[in-house]
N, C-alpha and C positions, 0 to 999 in steps of 0.2 A: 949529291943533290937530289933531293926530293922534289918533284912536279905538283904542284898547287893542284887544287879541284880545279881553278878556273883556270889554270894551262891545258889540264888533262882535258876538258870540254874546248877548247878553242882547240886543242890537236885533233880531238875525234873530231870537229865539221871540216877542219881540213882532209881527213882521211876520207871522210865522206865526200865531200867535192870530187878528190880525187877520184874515188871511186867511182864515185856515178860516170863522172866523165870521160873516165876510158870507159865504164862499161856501155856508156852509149854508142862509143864508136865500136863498139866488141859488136851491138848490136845490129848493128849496118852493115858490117863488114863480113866480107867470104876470105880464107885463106886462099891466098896466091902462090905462095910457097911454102913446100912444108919442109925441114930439113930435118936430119938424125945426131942427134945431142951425141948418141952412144949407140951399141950395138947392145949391152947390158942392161939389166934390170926391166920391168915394167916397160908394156908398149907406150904406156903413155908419160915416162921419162926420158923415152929416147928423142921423141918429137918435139920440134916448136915450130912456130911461124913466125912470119914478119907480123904480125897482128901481138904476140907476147912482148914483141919490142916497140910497137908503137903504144900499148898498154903502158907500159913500163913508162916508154919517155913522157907521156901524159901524166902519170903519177906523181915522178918527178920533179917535174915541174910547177905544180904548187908542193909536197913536199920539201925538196930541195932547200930552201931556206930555211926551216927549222931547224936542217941539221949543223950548220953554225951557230945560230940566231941562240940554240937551246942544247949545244953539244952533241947532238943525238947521233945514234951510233945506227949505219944502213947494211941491211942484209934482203937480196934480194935475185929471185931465182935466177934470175938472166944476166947478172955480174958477177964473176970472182968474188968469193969471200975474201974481204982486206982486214977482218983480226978487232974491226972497229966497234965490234958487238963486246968484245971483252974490255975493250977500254971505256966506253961510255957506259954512264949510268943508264939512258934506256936506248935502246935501236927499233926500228924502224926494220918490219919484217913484213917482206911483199911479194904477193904471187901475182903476178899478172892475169894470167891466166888461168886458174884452178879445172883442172876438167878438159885439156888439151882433147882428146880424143872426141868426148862427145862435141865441145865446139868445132873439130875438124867435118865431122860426121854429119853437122848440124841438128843436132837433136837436144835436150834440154838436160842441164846436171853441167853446168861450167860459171863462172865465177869469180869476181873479180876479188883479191883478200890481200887488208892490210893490217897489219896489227903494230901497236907497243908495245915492246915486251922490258922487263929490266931487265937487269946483268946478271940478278941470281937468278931468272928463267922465269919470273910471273908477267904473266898476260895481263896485259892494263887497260888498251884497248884494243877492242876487236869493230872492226866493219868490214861486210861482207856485200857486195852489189851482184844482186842475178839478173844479168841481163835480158835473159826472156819473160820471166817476171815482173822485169823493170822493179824489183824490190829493193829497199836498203834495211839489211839487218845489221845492227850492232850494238856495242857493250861497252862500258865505264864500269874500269873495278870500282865496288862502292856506288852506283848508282842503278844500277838494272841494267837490262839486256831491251833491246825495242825493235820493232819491226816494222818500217814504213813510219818511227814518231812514237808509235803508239809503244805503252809497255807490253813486250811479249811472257803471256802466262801460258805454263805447262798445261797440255792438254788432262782434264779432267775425265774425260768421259771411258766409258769401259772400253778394251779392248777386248774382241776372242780370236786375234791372233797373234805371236808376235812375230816385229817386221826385222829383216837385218837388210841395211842398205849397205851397197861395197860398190866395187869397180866391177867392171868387166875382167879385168884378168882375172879374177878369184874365181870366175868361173870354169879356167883352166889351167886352175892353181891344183897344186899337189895338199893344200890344205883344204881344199872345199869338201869332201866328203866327212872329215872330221868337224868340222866348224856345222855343217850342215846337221848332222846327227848328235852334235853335241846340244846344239838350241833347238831340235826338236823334242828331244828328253827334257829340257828344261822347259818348254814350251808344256809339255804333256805335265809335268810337277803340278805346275799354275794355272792348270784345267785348261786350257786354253785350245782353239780346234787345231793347232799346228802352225806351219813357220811360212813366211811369207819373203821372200827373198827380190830384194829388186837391185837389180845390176846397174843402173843406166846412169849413174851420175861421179863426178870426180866429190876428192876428200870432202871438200867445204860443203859441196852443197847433198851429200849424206849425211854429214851431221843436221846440218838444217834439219833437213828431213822427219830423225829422229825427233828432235825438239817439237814436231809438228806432228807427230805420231804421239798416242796415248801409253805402249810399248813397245818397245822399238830400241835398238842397238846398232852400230858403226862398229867393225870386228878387226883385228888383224893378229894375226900372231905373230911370233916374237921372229925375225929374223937378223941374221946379220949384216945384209945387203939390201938396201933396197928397201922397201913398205915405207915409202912416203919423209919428207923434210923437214925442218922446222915452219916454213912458210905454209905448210898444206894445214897447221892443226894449232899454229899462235892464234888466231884470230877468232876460233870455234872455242879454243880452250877458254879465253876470255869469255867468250857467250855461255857456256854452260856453265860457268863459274857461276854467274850475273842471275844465269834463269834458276838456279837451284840444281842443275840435275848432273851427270858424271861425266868427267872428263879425266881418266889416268891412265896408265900402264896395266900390264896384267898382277901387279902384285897391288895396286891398289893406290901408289905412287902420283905425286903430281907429275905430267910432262915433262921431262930434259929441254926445255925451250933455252937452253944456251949452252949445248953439248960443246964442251972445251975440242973433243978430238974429232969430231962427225959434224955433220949436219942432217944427218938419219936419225929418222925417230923410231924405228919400227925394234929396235934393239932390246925394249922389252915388252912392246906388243902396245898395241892401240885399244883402246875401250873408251866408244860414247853411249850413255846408257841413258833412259830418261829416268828412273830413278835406283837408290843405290841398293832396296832386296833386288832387283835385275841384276844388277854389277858384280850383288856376291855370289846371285849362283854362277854366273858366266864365271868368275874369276876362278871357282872353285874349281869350277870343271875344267878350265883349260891353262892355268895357272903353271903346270907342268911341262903343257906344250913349249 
């Protein structure tokens, strides 16, 4: 089953509804409790709060009926995967929370992310809610990518730096020294005065980021554990689709957004770029990594 234009747009104001509306209570709210997912991986995989499950059930809750109504298949961070992404034609991929760490911290880089994706892994919709922002970013395959309504256009204007936005772990990652001096060479190619590194936000809202930069990248290298899920990078992958600029793997690759054996994406590495001479030399250079 194929989804109409005029499903696909009644789904996205639902995604949006939902999203504004946990993110408004995201926005009022302090965690009360924090608990530890895991002792493995990323600090900010081991953590959630009562606030990802009151997100969640918000969601839900107008979601929930489409997925009868329209077959639609749910995958979503704070539930068991029950296998319903590989039977339905499209699922329903949901972070409650994007940016656990900084929402704990209270600082800005967290975000609420729903996406559509189908069964062979294409992003269909994406909506993103920044709570401190109070912004709604999102994308319709086939209709553009918008920002608050309006359609969002790639930044025109020069840069003379470029920026790479990441998490805080990276910066006590065993890759940072290599990623760091890789796109500073690459930065120095494209005349550019050097590299501008900002740590402060989770997956979703560094892509943003990028998109809002005139050059600018989202990095990760290829690991087998850990670097992020399908839920942190369905909902961006849709927006860079929409706005023109990159969203793949480090071979060049669309996304695995319906990895039959994982739900890890970082397997052959992450790359948001704003446009695609940035992507090749990045890819060139680290490609091997």
């Amino acid at each position: 089953m194929k989804l109409s234009d005029t499903e696909l747009t009644e789904l996205a104001e639902l995604a949006i509804e939902a999203a504004t509306a946990a993110g408004e209570m995201i926005a009022r709210t302090r965690p009360e409790q924090i608990e530890h997912k895991s002792d493995s991986g990323s600090l900010a995989s081991q953590v959630v709060t009562e606030v990802d499950r009151r997100s969640e059930a918000i969601i839900l809750e107008t979601l929930r009926p489409t997925l009868e109504r329209l077959e639609l298949g749910l995958l979503t961070e704070e539930q068991p995967d029950d296998g319903g992404r590989f039977r339905a034609d499209y699922f329903w991929c949901i972070d409650p929370i994007d940016g656990t760490l900084p929402f704990i911290e209270g600082t800005p880089g967290y975000a609420v992310s729903i996406a559509l994706v189908r069964r062979d892994g294409t992003p269909t919709i994406g909506v993103m809610y920044d709570p401190v922002g109070k912004m709604v970013i999102h994308a319709i395959a086939g209709a553009g990518a918008f920002r608050n309504g309006e359609p969002w256009k790639l930044q025109a204007s020069p840069s003379t730096a470029l920026s790479l936005f990441t998490d805080k772990s990276f910066l006590a990652s065993e890759e940072r020294d290599e990623v760091t001096t890789g796109l500073e060479e690459i930065a120095r190619d494209l005349g550019l005065a050097g590299l501008h590194v900002d740590a402060s936000a989770g997956a979703v809202m560094n892509a943003c980021k990028v998109l809002a930069n005139p050059l600018a990248c989202y990095l990760k290298l290829p690991k087998q554990d850990g670097g992020g899920s399908l839920w942190d990078y369905a909902a961006t992958a849709c927006l860079f689709r929409e706005a023109g600029a990159i969203a793949t793997d480090l071979h060049g690759h669309p996304f695995a957004l319906n990895r039959p054996d994982s739900t890890l994406m970082c397997h052959q590495g992450i790359l948001f770029a704003t446009n695609e001479t940035l992507a090749d030399r990045i890819r060139a250079r680290f490609r091997s990594s």
